[in-house]
N, C-alpha and C positions, 0 to 999 in steps of 0.2 A: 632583780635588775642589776648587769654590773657597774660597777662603779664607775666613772667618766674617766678617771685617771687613767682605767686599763686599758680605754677603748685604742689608744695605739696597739700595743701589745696585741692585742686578738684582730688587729685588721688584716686580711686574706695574706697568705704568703707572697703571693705575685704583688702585693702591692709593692714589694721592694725594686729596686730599678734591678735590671741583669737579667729578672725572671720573668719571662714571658709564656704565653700558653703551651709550650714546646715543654720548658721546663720546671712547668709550675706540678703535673704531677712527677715527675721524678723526685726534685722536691720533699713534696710531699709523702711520696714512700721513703725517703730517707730518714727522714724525722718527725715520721709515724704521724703526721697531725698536718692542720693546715693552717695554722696559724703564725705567723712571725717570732710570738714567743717560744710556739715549736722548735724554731728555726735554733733559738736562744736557749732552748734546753737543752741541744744536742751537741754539747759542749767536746772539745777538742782530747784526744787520748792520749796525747803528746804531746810535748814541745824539742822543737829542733834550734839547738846552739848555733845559728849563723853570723856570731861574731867573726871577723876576721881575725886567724891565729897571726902570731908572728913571725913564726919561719914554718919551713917546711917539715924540719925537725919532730914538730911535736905533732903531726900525722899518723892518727892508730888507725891499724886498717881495720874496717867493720863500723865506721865512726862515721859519720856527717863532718864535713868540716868543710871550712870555708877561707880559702888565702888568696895571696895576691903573688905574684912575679911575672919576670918580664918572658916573651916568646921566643924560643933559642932555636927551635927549629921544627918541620914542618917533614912528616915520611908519608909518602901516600903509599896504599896499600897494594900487595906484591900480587893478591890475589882476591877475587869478590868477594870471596868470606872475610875477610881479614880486615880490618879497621884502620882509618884512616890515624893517626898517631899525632899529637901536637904535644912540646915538650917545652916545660915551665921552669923557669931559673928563679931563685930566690937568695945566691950567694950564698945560701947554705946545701941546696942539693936541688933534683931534678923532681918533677913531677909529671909522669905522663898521659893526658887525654886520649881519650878512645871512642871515633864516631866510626859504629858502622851503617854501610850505605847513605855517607853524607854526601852532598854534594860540593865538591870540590871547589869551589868558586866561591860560596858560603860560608867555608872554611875560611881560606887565605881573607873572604872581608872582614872576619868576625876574629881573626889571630892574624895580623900583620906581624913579622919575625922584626922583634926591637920596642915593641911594644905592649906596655901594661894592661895585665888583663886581671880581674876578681873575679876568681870561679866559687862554688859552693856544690859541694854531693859528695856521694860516698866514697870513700876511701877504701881501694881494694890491691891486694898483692899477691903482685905476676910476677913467677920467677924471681924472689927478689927485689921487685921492683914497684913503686909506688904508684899504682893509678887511681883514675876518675874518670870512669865511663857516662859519656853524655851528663854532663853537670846541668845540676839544675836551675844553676845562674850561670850568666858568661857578662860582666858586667865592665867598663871603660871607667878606671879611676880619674880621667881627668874630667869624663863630664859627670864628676862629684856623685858616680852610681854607687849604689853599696845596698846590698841585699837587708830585709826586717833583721832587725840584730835580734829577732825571737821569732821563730813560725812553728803557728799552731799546725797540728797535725790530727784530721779528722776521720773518723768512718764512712769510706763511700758507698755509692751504689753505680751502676751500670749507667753511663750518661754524664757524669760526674766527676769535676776534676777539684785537688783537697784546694787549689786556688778559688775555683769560683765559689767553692764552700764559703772559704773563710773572708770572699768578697761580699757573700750575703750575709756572713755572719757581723761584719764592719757597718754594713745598711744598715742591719737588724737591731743593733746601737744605739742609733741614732732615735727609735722606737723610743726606748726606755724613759720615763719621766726622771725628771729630776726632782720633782715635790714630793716624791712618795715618800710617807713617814718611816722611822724605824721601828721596826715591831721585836725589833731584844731590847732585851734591857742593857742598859749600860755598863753593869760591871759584867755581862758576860763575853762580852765587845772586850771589854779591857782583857779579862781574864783568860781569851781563847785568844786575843789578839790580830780578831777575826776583821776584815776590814768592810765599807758599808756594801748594799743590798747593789746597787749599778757600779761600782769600783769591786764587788767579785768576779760579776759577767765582765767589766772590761779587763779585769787581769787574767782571763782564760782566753779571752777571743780577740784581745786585742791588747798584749803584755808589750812594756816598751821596754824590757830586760829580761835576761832569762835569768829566772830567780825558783828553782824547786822550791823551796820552802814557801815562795810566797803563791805561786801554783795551787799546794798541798792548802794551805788556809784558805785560800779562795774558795775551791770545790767545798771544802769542810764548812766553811758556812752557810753555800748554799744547800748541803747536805742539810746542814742544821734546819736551815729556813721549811726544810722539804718534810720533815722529819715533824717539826712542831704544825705544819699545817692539818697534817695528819692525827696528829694527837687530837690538836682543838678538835676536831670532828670528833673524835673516840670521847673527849672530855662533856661535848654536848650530850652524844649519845647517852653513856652513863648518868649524867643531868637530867635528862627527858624519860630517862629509865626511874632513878630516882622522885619525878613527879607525878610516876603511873601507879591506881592503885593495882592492888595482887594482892589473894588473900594472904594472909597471914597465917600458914601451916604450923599451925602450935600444935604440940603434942604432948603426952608425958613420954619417957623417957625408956617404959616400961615395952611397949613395944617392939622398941628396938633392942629391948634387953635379951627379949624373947627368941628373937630371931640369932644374935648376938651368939647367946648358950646352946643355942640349938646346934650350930657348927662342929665339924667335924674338927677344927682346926682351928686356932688362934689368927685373929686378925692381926695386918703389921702395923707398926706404929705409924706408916704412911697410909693407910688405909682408917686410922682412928681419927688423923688430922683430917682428911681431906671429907670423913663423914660429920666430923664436927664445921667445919667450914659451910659445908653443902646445908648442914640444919639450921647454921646460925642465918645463910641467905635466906631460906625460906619461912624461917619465924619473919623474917621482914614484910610489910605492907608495900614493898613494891617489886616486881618481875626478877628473879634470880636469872642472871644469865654466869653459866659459871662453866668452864671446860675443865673435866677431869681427862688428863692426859697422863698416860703412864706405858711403860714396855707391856712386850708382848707376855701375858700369865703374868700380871701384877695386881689383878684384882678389882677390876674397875668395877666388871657387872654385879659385883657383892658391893660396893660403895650407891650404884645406880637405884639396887636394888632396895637399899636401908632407907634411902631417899622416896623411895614408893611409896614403902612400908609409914613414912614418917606422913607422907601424905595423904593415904588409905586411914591412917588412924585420926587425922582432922577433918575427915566426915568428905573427902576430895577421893577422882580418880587419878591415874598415873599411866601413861602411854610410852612405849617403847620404840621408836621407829629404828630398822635394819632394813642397811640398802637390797638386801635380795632374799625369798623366800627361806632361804637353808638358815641363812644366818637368823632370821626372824624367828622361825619353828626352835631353833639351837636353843636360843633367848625364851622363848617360851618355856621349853621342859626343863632349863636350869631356872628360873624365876621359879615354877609351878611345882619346881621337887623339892624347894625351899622352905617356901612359902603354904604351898596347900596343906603339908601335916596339920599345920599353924591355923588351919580355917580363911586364908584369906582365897578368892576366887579369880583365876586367871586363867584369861582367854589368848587364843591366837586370832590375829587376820589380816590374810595374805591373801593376795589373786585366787590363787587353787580355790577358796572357801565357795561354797556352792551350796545351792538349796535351802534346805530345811537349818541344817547347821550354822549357815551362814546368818541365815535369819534371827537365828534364836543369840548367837553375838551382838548381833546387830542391837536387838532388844536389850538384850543385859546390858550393854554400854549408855543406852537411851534412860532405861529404868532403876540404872546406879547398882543394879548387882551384881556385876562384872566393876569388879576393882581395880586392876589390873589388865591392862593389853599391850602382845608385842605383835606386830607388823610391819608390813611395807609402808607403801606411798600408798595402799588400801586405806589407811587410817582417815586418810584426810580424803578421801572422796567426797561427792557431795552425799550419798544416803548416810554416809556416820552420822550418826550423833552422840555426844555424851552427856552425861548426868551433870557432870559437875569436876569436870578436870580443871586438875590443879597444877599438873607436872607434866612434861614432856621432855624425854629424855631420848636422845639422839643418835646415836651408835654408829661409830666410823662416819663421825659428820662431814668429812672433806669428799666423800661420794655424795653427797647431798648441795642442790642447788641452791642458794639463799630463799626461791619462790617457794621451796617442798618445803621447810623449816616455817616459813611465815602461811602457808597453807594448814601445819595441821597444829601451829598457834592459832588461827582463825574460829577455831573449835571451841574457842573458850574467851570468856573478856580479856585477861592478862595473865596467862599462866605461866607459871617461873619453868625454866629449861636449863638443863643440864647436857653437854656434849660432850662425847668423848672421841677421844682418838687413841688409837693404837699406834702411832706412829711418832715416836720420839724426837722432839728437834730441837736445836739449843734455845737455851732460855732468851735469848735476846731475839732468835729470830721470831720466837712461840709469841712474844711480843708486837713484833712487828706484823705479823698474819692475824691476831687475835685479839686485840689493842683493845676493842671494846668490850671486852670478856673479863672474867675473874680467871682464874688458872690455879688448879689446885694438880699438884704429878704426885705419883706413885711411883716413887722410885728405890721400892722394895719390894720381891716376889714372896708371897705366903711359902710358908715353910710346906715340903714335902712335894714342892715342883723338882723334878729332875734336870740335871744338868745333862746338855747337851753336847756330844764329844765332836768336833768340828776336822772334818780334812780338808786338805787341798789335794788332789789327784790331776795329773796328768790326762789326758780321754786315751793316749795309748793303751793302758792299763783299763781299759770297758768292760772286757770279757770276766777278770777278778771282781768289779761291782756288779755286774749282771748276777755272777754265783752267790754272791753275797747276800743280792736282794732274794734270790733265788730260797736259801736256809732259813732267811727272817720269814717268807712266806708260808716255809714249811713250821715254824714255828707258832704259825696263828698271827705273827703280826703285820702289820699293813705299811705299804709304802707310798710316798709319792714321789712324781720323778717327773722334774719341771724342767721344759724346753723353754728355749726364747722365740720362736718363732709357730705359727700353727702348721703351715706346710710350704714346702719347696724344694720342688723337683730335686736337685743337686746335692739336698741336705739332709745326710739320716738324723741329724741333730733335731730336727723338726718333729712337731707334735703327732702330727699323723704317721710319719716313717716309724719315729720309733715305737711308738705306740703297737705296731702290725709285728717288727721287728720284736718286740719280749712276747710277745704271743707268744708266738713262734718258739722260741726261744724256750720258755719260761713252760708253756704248753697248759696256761692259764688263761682265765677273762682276764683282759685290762680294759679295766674302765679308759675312757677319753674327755678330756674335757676344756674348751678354749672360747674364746671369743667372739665365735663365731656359729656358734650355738645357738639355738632357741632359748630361752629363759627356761621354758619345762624339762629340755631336754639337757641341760645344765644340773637345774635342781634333781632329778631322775639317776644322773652317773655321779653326783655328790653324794644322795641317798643312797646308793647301792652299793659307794663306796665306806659308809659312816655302816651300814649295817652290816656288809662282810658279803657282800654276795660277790663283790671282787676286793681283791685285798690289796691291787697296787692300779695305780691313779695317773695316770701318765695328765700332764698340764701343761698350759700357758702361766704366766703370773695371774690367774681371774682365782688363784684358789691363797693369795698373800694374806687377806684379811679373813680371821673371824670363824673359818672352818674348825670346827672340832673333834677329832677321831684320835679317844684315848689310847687306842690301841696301833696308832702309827709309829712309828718308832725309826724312819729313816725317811731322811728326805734328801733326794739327788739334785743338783741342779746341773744342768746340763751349759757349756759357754759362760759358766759363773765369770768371766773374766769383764763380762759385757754387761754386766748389771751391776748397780751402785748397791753402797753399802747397806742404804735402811731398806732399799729391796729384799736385798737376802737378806737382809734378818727378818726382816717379816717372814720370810718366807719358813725359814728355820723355825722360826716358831711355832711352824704349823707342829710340828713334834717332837716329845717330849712332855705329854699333857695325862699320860698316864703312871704307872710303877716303873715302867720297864726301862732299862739302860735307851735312849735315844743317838742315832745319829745324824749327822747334817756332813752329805759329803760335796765340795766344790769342785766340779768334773772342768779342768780349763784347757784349751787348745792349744799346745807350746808352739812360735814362741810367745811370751807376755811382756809387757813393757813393763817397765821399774812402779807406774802407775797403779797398774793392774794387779802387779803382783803384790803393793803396800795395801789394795784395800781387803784382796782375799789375806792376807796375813792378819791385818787387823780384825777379820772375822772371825776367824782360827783364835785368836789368842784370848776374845773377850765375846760375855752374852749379853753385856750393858749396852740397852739400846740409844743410852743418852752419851758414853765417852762414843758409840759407836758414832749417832748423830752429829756429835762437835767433829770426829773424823772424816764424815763424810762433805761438811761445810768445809771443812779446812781444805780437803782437797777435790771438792769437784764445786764447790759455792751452793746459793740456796737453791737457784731455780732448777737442780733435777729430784730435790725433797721429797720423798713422795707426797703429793697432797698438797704441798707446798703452793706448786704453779697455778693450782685451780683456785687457790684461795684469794691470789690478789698479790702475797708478798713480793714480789718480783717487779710491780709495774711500779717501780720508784722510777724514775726520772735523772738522777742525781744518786741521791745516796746510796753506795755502794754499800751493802750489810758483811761483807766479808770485811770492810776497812772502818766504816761508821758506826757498828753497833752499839757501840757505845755513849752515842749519841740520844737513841733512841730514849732510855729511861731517865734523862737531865731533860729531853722535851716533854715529856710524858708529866713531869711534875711540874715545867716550868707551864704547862697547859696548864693542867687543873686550878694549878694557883689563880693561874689569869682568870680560870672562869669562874673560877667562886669569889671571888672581889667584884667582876664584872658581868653577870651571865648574860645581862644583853648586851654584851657587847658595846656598851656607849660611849665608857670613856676614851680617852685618845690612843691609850695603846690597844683597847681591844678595836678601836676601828682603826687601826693598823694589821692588826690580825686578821680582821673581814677582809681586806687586802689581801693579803697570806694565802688566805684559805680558796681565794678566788682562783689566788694563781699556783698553789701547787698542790690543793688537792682535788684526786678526780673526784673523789668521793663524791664532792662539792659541785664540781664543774660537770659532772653526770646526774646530780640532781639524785647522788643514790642515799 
């Protein structure tokens, strides 16, 4: 039930006076909701200085400004295109207005010649000459008129003027309680000098001076307020996690020791932490939930896999889920070339499984002698059954829906999960998207990964990388060569054109493979490309994550200019997973903008997928991440993660604290929080 206090705040948006059935969904598409408080989160992007200057003088053109002088004289226009002219005296210089097709009589009543007039708009220069084309005030100093000495300026839609916005926004106001408690604490109030919860909302939507700095603390607390409601959610979660039981995955040590020596190669020291992190959660008595995140070839599936192992040896099974077939089968024969020398028994099961074979999986997962399995969204159908799973581990979890993750946790009372991603993003935002997670990164490649030599190429120059792919071909190695688009008509850049086009060309199969494929017939031209029956791979991005083909050694991408930063490196990283010298060449369309060309440069110069990540936030922000937008990080309300970040991990602790003094929430500041949580997080307000 909500609380009584809020019930202004969530009453229909038209309850406000102005908005009637006409305008209630307009409205409501503008600020995505239908609520009042809606109306009040969709805070203003600007503010405009309409103080009146003191002369004409201090007039930059490009500026909003707002003066006053008296009317000198009146030019009506010589020709219909041409604008009517009215020209403003201040004793220090002229100022001249420009209406075109106004009406003439309108004018002269609205600028009598001798009389003071207060204009306000932008400031532009003609010839030398100082104008203001249609002001957006025209206002009579004697009858005591003068424009907001501060106006908010807001994001429209179709229907909508920034006036009657910031009219509903003045309503919307009045909404706000005045008995609502404070839910910060005192000294953070002092120390941020953050002003209270209805004096931020009115110094954004209804400021009686224009004051940047006090703007900037405004947003910033409600950032803050948006930021800790969020936590408490995340702070419960981990609470409620912590009250569930989960076996306790003890093992000895020896195990792991086994699998450990057995390697071809020495483990990194990022790779020792994040297994010792992973065993310390699952020695626990309640649900690990823990994301291993690390760059592309940094080692995850050997960390997932020790985790298995650790769970296989306390008497538990261990499940592998990959979003698509190729990537599952992948996951299988590196677990099972591991592991089976070792004696441990590991199964595949994906759609393809049929029959006899399928059955006899199916059995060994039921009857506990299948210790191991990797799969799709097969795992958690309803015939699965297991013996006794203890682990589920998750592979490229941001292809996965929160239902497929709590589906093939269903499998078992509370089994601890491990997720991982391939895809690198700054530690603040990794925060913000994953709040109720542990986070262990691998942010070191095992030694004997090959570096990959990075170009930037012009597409003039085609016919030199066509030759090129051409000799890598004849040398047994394999290529892939990724389009942005699957087809169209106009564009050899496209998947199908050029695909036909190296045929041709090359007087080879090329495999084809996009988005628009059958699942079989995807996995079919991925498998024939991974076994050599063609050796270059023309694609869409469906092949960024997870593929593996040691023997690729060049990867093209075609309009590189048009895809962000942690794209291509995903994509890049498709090779370079064998011995052989690799390259990654970015084919771009000249000309490029200064944008374009800083991020293919930043690709070129480094294979760090995390300075890449902070690269690509800093200049494109979070929401084209990859993975990112499906996860949720983006539906803030308020806090901006490109300017607030920092915010995040001072809520984060100043949650937890709350909730271990208070978990039910009773005392006064934690039922100022149940507040909070009502009103800014969805998590809460979706009931999720």
């Amino acid at each position: 039930m909500r609380d009584e206090r809020l019930f202004s705040l969530f009453e229909p948006i038209d309850s406000l006076t102005g908005i009637g059935p006409k305008l209630k969904p307009v409205f409501e598409r503008l600020v995505d909701g239908e609520h009042v408080w809606d109306l009040l989160l969709h805070l203003p992007d600007r503010w405009l200085d309409r103080r009146v200057k003191a002369s004409f003088e201090e007039l930059v053109p490009g500026e909003v400004a707002t003066v006053q002088g008296e009317v000198h004289a009146y030019k009506a226009p010589y020709t219909d295109r041409a604008p009517h002219r009215i020209q403003l005296f201040d004793g220090t210089g002229f100022l001249t207005l420009t209406f075109f097709r106004a009406d003439p009589r309108w004018l002269q009543g609205q600028f009598p010649i001798g009389k003071e007039r207060i204009v306000s708009g932008l400031i532009t220069d003609y010839q030398g000459e100082r104008q203001m084309s249609h002001p957006d005030y025209v206002l009579d100093p004697v009858k005591s008129e003068r424009p907001p000495a501060v106006e908010p300026i807001y994001r429209l839609t179709a229907g909508l003027t920034n006036k009657r916005v910031h009219n509903a926004a003045l309503a919307a106001l009045e909404h706000v309680p005045d008995d609502l408690p404070e839910w910060l604490g005192n000294d953070l109030l002092t120390d941020r000098k953050w002003p209270a919860f209805k004096a931020a909302l009115q110094g954004l939507h209804a400021p009686q001076s224009f004051d940047e700095d006090a703007f900037a603390l405004c947003k910033e607390r409600l950032a803050y307020d948006e930021a800790l409601a969020r936590e408490t959610v995340f702070a419960f979660a981990r609470l409620a996690r912590a009250q569930k039981d989960a076996p306790a995955l003890v093992s000895s040590i020896e195990a792991l020791n086994r699998v450990a020596t057995s390697l071809p190669y020495k483990m990194t020291s990022a790779q020792i932490r994040a297994v010792k992190d992973v065993s310390g959660d699952l020695a626990e008595a309640h649900p690990m939930r823990r994301m291993l995140q690390g760059d592309v070839g940094s080692g995850k599936t050997l960390v997932a896999t020790l985790a298995a192992v650790k769970a296989v040896s306390a008497g538990y099974q261990a499940a592998f889920m990959a979003p698509t077939e190729v990537l599952a089968r992948q996951q299988y024969e590196n677990i099972a070339a591991l592991l089976g020398p070792l004696g441990y028994e590991v199964a595949a099961l994906t759609g393809r499984d049929r029959g006899t074979a399928r059955e006899g999986t199916l059995m060994g997962l039921a009857d506990g002698s299948i210790q191991i399995v990797a799969g799709t969204q097969a795992l958690f159908q309803e015939g699965v059954r297991f013996n006794k799973l203890g682990l589920i581990v998750v592979d490229e979890q941001h292809r996965f829906g929160v239902m497929d993750r709590m589906r093939l946790a269903s499998k078992a009372a509370a089994p601890h999960m491990l997720v991982m991603s391939a895809t690198p993003i700054p530690r603040t935002l990794a925060q913000a998207v994953h709040g109720d997670l542990d986070i262990s990164i691998l942010d070191e490649k095992p030694p004997g990964r090959q570096p990959i030599e990075t170009r930037v190429i012009a597409d003039t120059r085609l016919d030199e990388v066509v030759d090129a792919v051409g000799r890598a071909m004849a040398r047994d190695e394999r290529v892939f060569w990724v389009c942005p688009r699957v087809d169209a008509d106009d564009d050899d850049a496209s998947a199908v054109q050029r695909a036909a086009m190296l045929q041709d060309w090359l007087k080879a199969p090329v495999g084809l493979v996009h988005g628009r494929l059958r699942g079989e017939e995807k996995d079919e031209a991925l498998e024939a490309f991974r076994s050599g029956k063609t050796r270059i791979l023309v694609a869409t991005t469906v092949i960024e994550v997870g593929v593996d083909v040691p023997d690729a050694t060049i990867m093209v991408i075609e309009r590189a200019e048009g895809f962000g930063l942690a794209q291509l490196h995903q994509l890049r990283g498709r090779v370079g997973r064998g011995t052989r010298k690799s390259y990654c060449l970015l084919l771009y369309r000249p000309p490029i903008g200064d944008l374009a060309r800083e991020r293919l440069e930043t690709l070129r110069r480094t294979e760090d997928g995390f300075e890449i990540a902070e690269a690509d936030f800093r200049l494109r922000g979070p929401g084209d991440l990859l993975g990112v937008r499906q996860s949720g990080a983006v539906d803030y309300r308020v806090l901006d993660l490109a300017e607030h970040a920092d915010l995040i991990p001072v809520a984060r602790t100043d949650a937890r604290y709350a909730i271990e003094r208070d978990p039910g929430l009773t005392g006064e500041r934690g039922q100022a929080l149940s507040l909070l949580r009502e009103l800014l997080s969805p998590l809460v307000r979706e009931g999720k």
